[in-house]
C-alpha positions in Angstrom: -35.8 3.8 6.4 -31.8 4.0 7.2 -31.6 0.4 9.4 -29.8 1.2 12.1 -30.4 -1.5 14.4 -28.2 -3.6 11.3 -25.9 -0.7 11.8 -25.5 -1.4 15.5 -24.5 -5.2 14.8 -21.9 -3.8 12.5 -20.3 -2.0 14.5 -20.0 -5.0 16.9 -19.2 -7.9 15.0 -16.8 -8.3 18.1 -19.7 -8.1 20.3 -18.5 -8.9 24.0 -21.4 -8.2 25.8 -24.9 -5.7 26.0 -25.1 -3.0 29.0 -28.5 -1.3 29.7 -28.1 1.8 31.5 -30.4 2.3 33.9 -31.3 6.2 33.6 -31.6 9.2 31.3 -29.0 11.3 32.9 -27.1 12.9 35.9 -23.4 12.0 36.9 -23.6 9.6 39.4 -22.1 6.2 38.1 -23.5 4.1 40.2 -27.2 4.6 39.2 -26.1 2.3 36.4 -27.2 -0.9 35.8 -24.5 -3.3 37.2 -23.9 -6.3 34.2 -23.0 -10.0 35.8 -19.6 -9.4 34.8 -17.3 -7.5 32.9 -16.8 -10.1 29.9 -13.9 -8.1 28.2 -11.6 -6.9 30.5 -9.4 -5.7 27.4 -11.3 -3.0 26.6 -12.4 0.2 29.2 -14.6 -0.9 32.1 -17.7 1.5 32.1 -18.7 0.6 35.8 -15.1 1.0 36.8 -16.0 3.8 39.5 -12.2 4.4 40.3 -11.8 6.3 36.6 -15.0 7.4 35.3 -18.7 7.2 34.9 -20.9 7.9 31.4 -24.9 7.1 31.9 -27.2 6.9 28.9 -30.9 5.6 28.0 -30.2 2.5 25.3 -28.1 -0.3 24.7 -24.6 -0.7 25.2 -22.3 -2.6 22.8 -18.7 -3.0 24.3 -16.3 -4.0 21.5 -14.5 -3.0 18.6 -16.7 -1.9 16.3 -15.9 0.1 12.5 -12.7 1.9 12.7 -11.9 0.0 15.7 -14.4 2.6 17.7 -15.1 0.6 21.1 -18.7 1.7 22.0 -22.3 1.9 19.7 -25.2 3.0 21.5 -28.9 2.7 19.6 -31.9 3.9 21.0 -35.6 2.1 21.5 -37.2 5.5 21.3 -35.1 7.1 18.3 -33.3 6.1 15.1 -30.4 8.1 16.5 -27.1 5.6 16.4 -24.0 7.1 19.0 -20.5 6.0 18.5 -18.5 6.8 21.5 -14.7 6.5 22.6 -13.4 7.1 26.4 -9.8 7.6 26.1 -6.8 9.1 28.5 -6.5 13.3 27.8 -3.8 13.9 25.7 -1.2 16.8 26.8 -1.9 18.8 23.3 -6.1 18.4 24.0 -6.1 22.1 25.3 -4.9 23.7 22.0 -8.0 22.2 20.8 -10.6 23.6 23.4 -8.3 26.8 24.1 -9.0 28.2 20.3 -12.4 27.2 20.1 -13.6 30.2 19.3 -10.4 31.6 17.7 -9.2 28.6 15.1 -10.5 25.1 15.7 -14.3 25.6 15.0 -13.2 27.5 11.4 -11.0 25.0 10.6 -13.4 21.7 11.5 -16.0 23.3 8.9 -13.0 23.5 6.2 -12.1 19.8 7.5 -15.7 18.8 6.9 -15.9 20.3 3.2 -12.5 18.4 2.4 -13.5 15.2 4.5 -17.4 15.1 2.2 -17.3 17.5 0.0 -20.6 18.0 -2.1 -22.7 15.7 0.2 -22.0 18.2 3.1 -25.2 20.7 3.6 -24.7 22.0 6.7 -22.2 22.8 9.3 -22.3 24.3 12.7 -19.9 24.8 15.5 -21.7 24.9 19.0 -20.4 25.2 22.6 -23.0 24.2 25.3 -22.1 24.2 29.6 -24.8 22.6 31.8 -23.4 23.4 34.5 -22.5 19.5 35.3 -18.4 19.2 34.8 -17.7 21.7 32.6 -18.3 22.8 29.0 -19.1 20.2 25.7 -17.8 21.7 22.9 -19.6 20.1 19.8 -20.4 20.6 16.0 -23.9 19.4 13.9 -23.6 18.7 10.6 -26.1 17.5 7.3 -24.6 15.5 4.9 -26.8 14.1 1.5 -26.3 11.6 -0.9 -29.4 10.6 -3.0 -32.1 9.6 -1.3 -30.5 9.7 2.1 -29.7 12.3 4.3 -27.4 11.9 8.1 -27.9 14.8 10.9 -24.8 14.3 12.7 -23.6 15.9 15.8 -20.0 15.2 17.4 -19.4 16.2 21.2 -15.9 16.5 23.3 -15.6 16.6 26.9 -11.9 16.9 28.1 -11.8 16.3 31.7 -8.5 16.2 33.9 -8.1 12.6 33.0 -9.8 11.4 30.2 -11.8 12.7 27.5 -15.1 11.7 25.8 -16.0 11.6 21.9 -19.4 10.9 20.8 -20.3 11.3 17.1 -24.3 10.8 17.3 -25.9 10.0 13.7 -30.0 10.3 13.0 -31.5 10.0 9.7 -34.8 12.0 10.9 -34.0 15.1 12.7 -31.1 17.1 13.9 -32.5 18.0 17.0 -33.1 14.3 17.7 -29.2 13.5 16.8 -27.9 16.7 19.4 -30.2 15.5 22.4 -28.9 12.5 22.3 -24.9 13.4 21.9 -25.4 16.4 24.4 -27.1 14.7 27.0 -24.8 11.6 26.9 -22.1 14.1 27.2 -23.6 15.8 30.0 -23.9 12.3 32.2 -19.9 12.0 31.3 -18.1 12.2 35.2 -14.5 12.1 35.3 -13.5 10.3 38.9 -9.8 10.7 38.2 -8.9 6.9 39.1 -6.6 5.3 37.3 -6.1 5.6 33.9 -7.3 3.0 31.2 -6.0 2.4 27.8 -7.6 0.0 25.5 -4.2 -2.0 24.2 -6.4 -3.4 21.1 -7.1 -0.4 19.5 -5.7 0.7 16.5 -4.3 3.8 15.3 -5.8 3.9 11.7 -8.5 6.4 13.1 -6.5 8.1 15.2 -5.2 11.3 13.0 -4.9 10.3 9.4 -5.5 12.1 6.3 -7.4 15.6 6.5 -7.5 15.4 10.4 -4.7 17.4 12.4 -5.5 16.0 15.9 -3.9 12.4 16.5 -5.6 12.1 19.7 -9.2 12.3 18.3 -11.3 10.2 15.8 -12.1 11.8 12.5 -15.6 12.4 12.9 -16.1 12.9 9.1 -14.6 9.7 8.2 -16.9 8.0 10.7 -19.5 10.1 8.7 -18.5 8.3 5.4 -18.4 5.0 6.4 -22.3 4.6 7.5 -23.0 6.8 4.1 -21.2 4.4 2.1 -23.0 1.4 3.8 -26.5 2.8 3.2 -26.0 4.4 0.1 -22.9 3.1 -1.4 -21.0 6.0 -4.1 -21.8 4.9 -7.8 -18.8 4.2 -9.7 -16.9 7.0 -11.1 -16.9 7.4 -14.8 -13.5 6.4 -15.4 -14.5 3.1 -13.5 -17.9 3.2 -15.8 -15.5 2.5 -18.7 -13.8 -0.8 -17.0 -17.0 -2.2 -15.8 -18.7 -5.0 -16.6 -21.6 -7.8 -15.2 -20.8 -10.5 -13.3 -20.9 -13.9 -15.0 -21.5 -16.3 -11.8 -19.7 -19.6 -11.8 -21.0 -21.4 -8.4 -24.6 -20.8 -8.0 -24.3 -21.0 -4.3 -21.5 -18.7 -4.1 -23.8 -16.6 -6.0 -26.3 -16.4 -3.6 -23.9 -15.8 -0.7 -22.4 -12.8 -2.3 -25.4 -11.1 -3.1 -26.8 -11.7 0.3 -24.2 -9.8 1.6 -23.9 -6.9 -0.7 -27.8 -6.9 -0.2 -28.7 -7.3 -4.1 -30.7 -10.3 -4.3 -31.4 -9.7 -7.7 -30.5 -7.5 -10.5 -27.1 -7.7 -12.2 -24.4 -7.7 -10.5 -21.3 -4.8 -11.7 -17.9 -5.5 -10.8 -17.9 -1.9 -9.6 -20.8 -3.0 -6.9 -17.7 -4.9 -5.2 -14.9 -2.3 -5.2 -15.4 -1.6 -1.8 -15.2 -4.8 -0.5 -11.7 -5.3 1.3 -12.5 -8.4 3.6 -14.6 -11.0 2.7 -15.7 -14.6 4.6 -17.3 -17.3 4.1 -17.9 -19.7 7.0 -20.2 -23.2 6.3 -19.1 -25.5 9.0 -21.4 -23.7 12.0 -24.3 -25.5 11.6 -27.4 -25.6 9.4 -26.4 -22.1 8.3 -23.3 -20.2 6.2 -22.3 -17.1 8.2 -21.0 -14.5 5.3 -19.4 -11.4 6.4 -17.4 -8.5 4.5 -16.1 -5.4 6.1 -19.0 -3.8 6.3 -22.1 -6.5 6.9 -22.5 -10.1 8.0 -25.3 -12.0 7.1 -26.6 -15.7 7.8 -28.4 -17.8 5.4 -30.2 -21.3 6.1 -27.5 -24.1 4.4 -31.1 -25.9 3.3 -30.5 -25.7 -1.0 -27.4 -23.6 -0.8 -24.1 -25.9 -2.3 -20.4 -23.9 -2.9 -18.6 -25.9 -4.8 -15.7 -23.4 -6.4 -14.6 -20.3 -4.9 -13.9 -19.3 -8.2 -16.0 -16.6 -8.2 -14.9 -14.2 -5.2 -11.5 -13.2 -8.1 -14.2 -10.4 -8.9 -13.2 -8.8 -5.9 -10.2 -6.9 -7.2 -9.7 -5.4 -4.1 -9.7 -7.9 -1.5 -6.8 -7.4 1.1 -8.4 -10.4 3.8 -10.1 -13.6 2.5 -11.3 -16.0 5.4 -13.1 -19.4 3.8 -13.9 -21.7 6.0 -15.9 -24.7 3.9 -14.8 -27.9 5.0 -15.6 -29.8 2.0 -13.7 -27.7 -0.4 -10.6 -29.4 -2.2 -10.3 -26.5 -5.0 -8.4 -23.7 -3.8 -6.5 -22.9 -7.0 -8.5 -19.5 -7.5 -6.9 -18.2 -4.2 -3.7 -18.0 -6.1 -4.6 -15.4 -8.2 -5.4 -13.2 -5.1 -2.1 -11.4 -5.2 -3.3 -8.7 -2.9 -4.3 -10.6 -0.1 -2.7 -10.3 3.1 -4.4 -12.2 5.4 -5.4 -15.8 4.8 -7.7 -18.0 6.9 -8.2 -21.6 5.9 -10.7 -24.1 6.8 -11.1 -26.5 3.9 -10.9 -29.8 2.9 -8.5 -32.8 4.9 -7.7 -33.7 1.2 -6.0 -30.8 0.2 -2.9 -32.0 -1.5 -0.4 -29.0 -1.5 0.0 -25.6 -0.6 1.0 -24.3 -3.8 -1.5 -22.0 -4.5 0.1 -20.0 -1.3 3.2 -19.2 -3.7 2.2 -15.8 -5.4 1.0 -14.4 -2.5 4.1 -12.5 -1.7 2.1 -9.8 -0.1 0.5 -12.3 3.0 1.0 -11.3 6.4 -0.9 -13.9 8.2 -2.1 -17.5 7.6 -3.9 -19.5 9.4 -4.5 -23.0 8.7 -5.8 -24.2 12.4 -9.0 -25.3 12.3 -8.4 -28.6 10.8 -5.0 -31.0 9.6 -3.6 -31.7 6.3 -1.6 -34.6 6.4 -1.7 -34.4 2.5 1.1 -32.1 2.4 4.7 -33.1 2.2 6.3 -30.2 1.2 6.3 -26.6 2.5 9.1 -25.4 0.5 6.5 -22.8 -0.8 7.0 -20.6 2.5 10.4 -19.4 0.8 8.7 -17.2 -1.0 6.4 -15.5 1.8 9.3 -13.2 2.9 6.4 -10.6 4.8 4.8 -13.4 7.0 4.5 -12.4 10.6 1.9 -15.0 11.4 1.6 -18.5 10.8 -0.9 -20.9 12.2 -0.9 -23.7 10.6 -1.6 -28.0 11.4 0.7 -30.3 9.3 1.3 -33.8 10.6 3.6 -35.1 8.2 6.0 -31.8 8.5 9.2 -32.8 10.0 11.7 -30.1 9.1 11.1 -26.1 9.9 13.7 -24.7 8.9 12.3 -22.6 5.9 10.0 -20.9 8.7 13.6 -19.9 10.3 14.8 -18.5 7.6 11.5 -15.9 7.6 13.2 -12.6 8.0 9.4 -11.2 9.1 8.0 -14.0 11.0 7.1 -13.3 14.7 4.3 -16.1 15.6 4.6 -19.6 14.4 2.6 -21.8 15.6 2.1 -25.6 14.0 1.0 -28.9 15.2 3.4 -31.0 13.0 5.1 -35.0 13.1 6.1 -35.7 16.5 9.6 -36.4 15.4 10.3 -32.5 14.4 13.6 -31.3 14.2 13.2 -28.0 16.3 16.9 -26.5 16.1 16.9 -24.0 13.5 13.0 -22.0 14.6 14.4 -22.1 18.2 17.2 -20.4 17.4 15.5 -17.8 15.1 15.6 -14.9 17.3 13.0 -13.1 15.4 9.6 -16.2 16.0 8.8 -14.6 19.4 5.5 -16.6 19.7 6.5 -19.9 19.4 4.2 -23.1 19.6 4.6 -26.7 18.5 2.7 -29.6 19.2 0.5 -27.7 21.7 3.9 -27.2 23.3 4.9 -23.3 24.2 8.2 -22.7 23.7 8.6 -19.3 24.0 
């Protein structure tokens, strides 16, 4: 059984709070069920009855979830899982509902061969008006790979001022998967207030390879991504010829890693962690390590589990963001040979002596060193080589001079709790550190 209800945390490991909507349809917003509060005023306010209203039957999740998509929506009485996106109407929109008929609905089933290729078994183009605020203009698609089979169905609503996008994925039945996307898109009531943007959001969904509109997600890649977590692709046979098992060093670090790729036991292939582009491991939260990779987070009981080397996550040869967060590590020598990483986050030892192992990382963005002090190091010469930094965070007491951090061509946020007696001069004259911080102090 396709685990959905996993799928759902997924997609909100930002989680900022659970709606329930309090009917099964119609257009009137306020038969939903009012939360306490809005807790993330960031993001779109559903209940905001001055822009627009969307009623469902489930759960809401408001949030960034995969691909940066804000909303998923699971159902008590289905497996069917909705992703959906409220966003302003963009001025080119009616090219894509004008040639519906004509161009658009040809050309989504070529974008949904190139998008899946041989997993695709189905494809259909649908238009559907229930007379409620105009037509939904939609597409159901099967796609297959192994065992497991998706019955997607992807509905547009382009109202006045904003338009809706709900990409509705059931591993049962197709007819389950379009009830769901067309009657949420039926409830979908443009009020014509105000307009909301969500700031946060990025633009890596928005347009992209194979997908002509930059206004809309790319349903298809959406598609992929809950393939690849339930049935991840086997290796390729070019990669069958570089692969190899997994010789563990740290027992503990063992069992966190194949927690998280959900492979208890068996061997473990180098391959089985190509995929794997952010990885974190957190151990100072309780009686529990918190493990979480782009894909899935898991928790696991402390009780019998010691990490003592992080030697072993070097077998993910694609890692781009590594967050550890273990408190009574002093060994962070393997993190060195991470040259891909571009996002660091440090928790580890007070002990830590140097920040050497920092040096071939020439690709880092960000670093963040704030969750605990290491009045260890002397020396931060190292940062001369980090030319691509744009984020520091960082807690040095002994640091008196910041003048390499100046020099940063890149660097836009610095912030560092340092000696008291730091010489300021040269990062307050560096035009470029727009977010400056010292000593809990704001500068600019």
């Amino acid at each position: 059984m396709v685990n959905f209800k996993l799928m759902a945390l997924l997609a909100g490991l930002l989680i900022s709070g659970v709606y329930s909507a309090g009917g099964t349809g119609g257009n009137d917003p306020g038969s939903q069920t009012e939360p306490a509060q809005n807790p993330q005023t960031a993001y779109y306010d559903l209940l905001d009855d001055g822009a627009y209203g969307l009623n469902v039957e489930g759960q809401w999740t408001i949030g960034p979830g995969p691909d940066a998509i804000p909303w998923a929506i699971w159902f008590e009485d289905s497996e069917a899982f909705l992703l959906a996106d409220v966003q302003p109407t963009d001025e080119d929109s009616a090219g894509f509902y004008e040639t519906w008929e004509s161009g658009t609905s040809s050309l989504l089933g070529q974008l949904a061969k190139e998008n899946l290729g041989e997993e695709l078994a189905g494809f259909t183009p649908f238009t559907e008006d229930t007379g409620s605020g105009g037509p939904i203009y939609g597409m159901e698609y099967t796609y297959s790979r192994g065992d497991t089979t998706f019955y997607v169905t992807v509905c547009y609503r382009f109202c006045d001022a904003y338009t809706l996008e709900l990409i509705s994925i059931d591993p049962d039945s197709q007819a389950q998967s379009r009830r769901v996307a067309v009657n949420t898109a039926d409830s979908f009531t443009d009020l014509g207030g105000p307009r909301h943007i969500a700031t946060a959001r990025p633009e890596v969904m928005l347009g992209g390879e194979n997908w002509p509109w930059k206004y809309l997600h790319n349903p298809f890649a959406v598609s992929a991504y809950y393939m690849d977590i339930e049935s991840p692709p086997p290796p390729s046979e070019e990669r069958k010829l570089t692969d190899y098992e997994i010789r563990w060093i740290d027992a503990g670090m063992e069992i966190l890693v194949r927690a998280v790729i959900d492979k208890p036991e068996g061997t473990v292939m180098s391959s089985d962690l190509d995929r794997i582009e952010e990885f974190a491991v957190i151990g100072w939260l309780g009686d529990f390590y918190r493990v979480r990779t782009n894909d899935r987070m898991v928790e696991l009981p402390r009780e019998g589990i010691t990490v003592r080397s992080i030697e072993d996550l070097l077998e993910f040869q694609n890692l781009r963001v590594l967050d550890v967060e273990l408190t009574e590590l002093e060994d962070v020598r393997p993190i060195a040979s991470m040259t891909g990483l571009e996002s660091l986050s440090l928790m580890v030892s007070p002990e830590l002596k140097d920040l050497e192992f920092l040096r071939p990382l020439e690709r880092l963005k960000t670093l963040m060193m704030w969750g605990g002090a290491y009045p260890n190091v002397t020396d931060i010469s190292v940062f001369q080589n980090l030319t691509q930094l744009k984020s520091v965070m960082i807690i040095l007491p002994e640091i008196r001079d910041l003048s390499v951090f100046a020099a940063l061509p890149n660097l836009e946020q610095l912030w560092i709790n340092c000696h008291e007696d730091v010489n300021l001069d040269a990062v307050i004259q560096a035009k470029q550190i727009r977010d400056l911080m010292v000593n809990a102090q704001t500068i600019r």
